[in-house]
C-alpha positions in Angstrom: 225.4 252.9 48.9 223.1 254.0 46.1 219.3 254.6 45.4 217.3 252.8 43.3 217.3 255.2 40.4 221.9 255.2 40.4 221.4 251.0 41.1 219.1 251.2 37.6 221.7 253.8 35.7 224.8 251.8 36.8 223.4 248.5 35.5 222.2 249.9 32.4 225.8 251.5 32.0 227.3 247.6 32.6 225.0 246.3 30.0 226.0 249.1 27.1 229.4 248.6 27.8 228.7 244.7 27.2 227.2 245.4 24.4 223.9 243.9 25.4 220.5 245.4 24.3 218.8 246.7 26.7 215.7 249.2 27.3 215.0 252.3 30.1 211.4 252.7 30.9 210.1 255.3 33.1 206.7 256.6 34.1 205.3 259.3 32.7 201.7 259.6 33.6 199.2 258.1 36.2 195.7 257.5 37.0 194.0 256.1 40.2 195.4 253.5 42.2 198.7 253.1 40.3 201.4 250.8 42.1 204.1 252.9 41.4 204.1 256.9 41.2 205.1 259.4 38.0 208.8 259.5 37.5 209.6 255.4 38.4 211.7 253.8 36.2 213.1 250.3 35.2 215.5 248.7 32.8 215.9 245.6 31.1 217.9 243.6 28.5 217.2 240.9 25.7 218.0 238.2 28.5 215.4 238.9 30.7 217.4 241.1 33.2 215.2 243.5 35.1 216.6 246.5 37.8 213.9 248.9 38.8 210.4 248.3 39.3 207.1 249.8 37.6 204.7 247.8 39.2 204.4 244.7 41.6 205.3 242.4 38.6 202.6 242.5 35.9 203.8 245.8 34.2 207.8 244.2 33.8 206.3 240.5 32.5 204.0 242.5 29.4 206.8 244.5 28.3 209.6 241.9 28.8 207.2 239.9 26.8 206.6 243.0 24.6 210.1 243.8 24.1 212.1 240.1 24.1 209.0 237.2 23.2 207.4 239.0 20.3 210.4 240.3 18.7 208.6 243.7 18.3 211.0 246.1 20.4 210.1 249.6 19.1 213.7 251.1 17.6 212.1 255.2 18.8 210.9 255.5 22.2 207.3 254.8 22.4 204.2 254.9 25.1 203.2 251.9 26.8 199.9 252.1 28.1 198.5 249.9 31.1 194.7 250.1 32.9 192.7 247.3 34.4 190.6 246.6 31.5 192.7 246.6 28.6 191.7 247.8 25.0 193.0 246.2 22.0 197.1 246.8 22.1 197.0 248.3 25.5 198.6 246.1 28.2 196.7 244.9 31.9 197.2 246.6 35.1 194.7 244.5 37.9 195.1 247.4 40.8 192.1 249.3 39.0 194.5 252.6 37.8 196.6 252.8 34.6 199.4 254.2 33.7 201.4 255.1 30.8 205.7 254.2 30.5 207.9 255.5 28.1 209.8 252.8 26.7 213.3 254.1 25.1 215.6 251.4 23.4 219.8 251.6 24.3 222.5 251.4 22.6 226.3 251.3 23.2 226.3 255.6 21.6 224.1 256.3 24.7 226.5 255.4 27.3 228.4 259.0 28.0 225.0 259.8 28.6 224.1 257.4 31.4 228.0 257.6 32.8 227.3 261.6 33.2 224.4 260.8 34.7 225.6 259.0 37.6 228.9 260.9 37.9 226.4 264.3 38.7 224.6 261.7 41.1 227.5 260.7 42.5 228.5 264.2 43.1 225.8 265.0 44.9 223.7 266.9 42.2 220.2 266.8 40.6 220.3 266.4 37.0 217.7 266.2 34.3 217.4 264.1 31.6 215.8 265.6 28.2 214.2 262.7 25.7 213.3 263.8 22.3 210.1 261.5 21.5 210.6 261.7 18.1 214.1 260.4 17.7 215.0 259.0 21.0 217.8 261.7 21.4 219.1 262.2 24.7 220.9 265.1 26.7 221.5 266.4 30.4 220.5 269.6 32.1 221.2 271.1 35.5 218.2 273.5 35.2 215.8 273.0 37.5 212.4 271.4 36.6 209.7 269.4 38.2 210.0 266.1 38.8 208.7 264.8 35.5 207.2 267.1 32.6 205.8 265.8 29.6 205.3 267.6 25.9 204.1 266.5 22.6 208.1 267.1 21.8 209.8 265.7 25.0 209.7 264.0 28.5 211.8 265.8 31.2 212.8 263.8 34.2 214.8 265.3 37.2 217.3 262.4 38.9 217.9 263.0 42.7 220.7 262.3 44.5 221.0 260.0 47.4 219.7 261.0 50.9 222.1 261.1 53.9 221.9 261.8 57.3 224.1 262.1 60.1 223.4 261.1 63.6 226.0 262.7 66.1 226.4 260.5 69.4 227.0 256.7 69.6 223.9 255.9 71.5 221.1 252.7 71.2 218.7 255.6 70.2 221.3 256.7 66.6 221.7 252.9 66.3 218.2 251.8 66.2 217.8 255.0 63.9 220.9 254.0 62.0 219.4 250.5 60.9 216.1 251.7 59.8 217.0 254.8 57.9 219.6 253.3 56.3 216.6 250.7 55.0 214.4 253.4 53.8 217.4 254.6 51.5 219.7 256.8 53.3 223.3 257.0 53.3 223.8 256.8 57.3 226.9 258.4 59.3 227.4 258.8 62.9 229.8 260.8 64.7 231.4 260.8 68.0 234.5 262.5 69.3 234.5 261.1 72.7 236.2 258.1 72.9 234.2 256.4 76.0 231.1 256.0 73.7 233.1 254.2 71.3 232.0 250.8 73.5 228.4 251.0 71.2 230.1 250.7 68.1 230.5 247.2 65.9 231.9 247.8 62.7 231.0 244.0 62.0 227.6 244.4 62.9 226.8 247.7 61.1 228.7 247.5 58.1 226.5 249.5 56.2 227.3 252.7 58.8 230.1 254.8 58.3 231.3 255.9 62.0 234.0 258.9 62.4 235.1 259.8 65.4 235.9 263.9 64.0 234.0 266.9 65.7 230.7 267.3 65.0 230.7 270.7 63.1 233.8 270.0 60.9 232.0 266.7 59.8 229.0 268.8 58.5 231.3 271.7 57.0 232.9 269.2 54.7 230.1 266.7 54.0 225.9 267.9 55.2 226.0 271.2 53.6 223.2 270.4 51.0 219.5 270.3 50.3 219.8 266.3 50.6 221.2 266.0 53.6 219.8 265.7 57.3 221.4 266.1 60.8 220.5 264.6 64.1 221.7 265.5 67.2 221.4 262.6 69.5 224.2 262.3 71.9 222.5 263.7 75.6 226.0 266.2 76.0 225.0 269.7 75.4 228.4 269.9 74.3 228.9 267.7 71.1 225.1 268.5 70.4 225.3 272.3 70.8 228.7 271.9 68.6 226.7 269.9 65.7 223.5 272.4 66.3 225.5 275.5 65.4 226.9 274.1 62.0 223.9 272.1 61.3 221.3 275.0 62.0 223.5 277.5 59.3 223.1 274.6 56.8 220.9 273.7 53.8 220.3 270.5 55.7 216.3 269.8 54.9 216.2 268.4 58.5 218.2 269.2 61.3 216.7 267.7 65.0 217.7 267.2 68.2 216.7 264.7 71.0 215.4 265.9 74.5 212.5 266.8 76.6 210.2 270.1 75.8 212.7 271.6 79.2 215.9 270.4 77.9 214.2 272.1 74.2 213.9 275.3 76.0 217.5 275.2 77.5 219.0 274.2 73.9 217.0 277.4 71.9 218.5 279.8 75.0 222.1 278.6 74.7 221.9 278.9 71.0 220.7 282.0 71.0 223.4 282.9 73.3 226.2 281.4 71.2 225.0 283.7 68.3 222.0 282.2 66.4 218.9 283.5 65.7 215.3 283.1 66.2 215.0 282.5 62.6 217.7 279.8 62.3 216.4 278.4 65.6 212.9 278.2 64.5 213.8 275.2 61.9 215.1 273.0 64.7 213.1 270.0 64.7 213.0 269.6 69.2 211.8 267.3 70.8 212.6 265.0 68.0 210.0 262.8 66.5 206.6 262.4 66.2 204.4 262.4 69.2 203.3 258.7 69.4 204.1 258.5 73.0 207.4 256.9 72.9 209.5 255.9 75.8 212.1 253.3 74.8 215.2 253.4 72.1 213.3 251.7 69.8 209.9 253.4 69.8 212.1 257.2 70.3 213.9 255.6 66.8 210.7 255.0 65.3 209.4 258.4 66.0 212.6 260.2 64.9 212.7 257.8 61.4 208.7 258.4 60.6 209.5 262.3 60.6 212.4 261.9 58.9 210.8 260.4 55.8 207.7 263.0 56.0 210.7 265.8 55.8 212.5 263.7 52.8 208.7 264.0 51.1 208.1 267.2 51.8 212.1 268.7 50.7 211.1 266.2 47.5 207.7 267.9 47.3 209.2 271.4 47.3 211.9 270.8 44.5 209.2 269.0 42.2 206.8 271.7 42.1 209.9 274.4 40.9 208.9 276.1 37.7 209.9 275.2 34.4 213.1 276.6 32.6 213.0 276.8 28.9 
């Protein structure tokens, strides 16, 4: 599975190597009621192609039209500027905001670039692209920078890697949880070492979940270690959970919660503490799970667990945009 920003990078890598113009465009400043936020980005080709999205539709049609009908592509990147009430040269947006893109035209030499790009994604790390305005050159940095920052000399955009989260327990609860999350953009796992629960799981009708049936703590040594990762203890044996709670808790997970009553809670936080955490590694645990909307059955408890889930993925997202920037 990949996020939109690798599915954009791996077609635009597909296009250079067929040779086929193409363009990257990417947000670089917003105002008002904008459809899509700073750092968005889209690609295209001379046939038409489009993967991304900058708007609902009306941004991609004026610069396809821009870039393929009037035979004017730009050969340097260049601004693109978009508000409801267009000036002379400047393109429509009807929401009421505006927005400026960054249009950059491709060629075949710019491939390493993109391929390096979605190797360090693939790899699990952030990465920042560097454009030079002036000339369209290119190049890759692993310092760490806001999402986007934009000088009279550059645009800086930080790429993130794909969310993932592992749910621990085969229960109607992780599969509800599995299905939406894995909608919302997250690479999903669950794991369960006890063989009776292995009755819930369908590879045929989840093929998008990867299931492994390996202990708990060795599955988050090896794969949930990082600051885009998130761990969910969900399978009601204090056993398997407490297992998953002691790795997960020492992690960089952003998220790491666990599914019970405010008494079970209390239980969980003294046996932790008795197997050798702290207060301070205890105090990030996200239990009871969820937020409070009064749920009851596997659906609604998924719901809960899902909608704090993505307030946690925008607030880890948050944290890493507002980093300072390196020279």
């Amino acid at each position: 599975m990949l996020n939109l920003q690798q599915i954009v990078v791996q077609q635009v890598i597909e296009w250079l190597h067929a040779n086929q113009v193409c363009w990257f465009a990417t947000i670089s400043h917003t105002y008002g009621s904008s459809p899509r936020p700073v750092g968005s980005i889209m690609a295209c080709n001379d046939q038409g192609h489009v993967v991304g999205s900058l708007s609902g539709g009306c941004v991609e049609e004026t610069l396809l039209q821009r870039v393929i009908d009037s035979g004017n592509a730009p050969e340097t990147p260049q601004f693109l500027h978009y508000r409801e009430n267009p000036e002379e040269g400047l393109g429509a947006l009807p929401c009421g905001g505006e927005l400026q893109v960054l249009l950059e035209p491709l060629s075949p030499a710019h491939l390493p670039h993109f391929e390096t790009l979605l190797h360090a994604l693939s790899q699990r790390h952030a990465i920042q692209r560097r454009v030079t305005l002036a000339s369209g050159e290119m190049d890759l940095s692993y310092n760490k920078h806001p999402l986007l920052a934009l000088s009279p000399t550059h645009l800086r955009h930080t790429f993130f890697p794909l969310f993932q989260v592992l749910l621990v327990g085969l229960t109607p609860v992780s599969l509800y949880v599995a299905e939406m999350a894995h909608s919302l953009e997250f690479r999903v796992t669950v794991c369960d070492p006890r063989e009776k629960h292995h009755v819930h799981w369908q590879a045929q009708a989840h093929p998008f979940i990867t299931f492994t049936d390996k202990f708990p703590d060795d599955v988050i040594r090896a794969q949930f270690n990082d600051r885009y990762s998130a761990i969910i203890a969900l399978a009601h044996d204090p056993r398997i959970d407490d297992m998953a709670l002691m790795e997960a808790l020492l992690s960089k997970a952003f998220y790491v919660g666990a599914m019970g009553s405010e008494r079970s809670a209390h239980h969980r936080r003294s046996r932790l503490l008795e197997l050798g955490l702290n207060e301070t590694h205890i105090a990030s645990l996200h239990a009871p799970i969820g937020l409070p909307i009064g749920s009851k059955t596997p659906m609604e408890i998924a719901v809960s667990i899902v909608a704090q889930l993505i307030l946690m993925r925008n607030k880890s997202l948050a944290q890493q945009r507002s980093l300072p920037v390196e020279s």
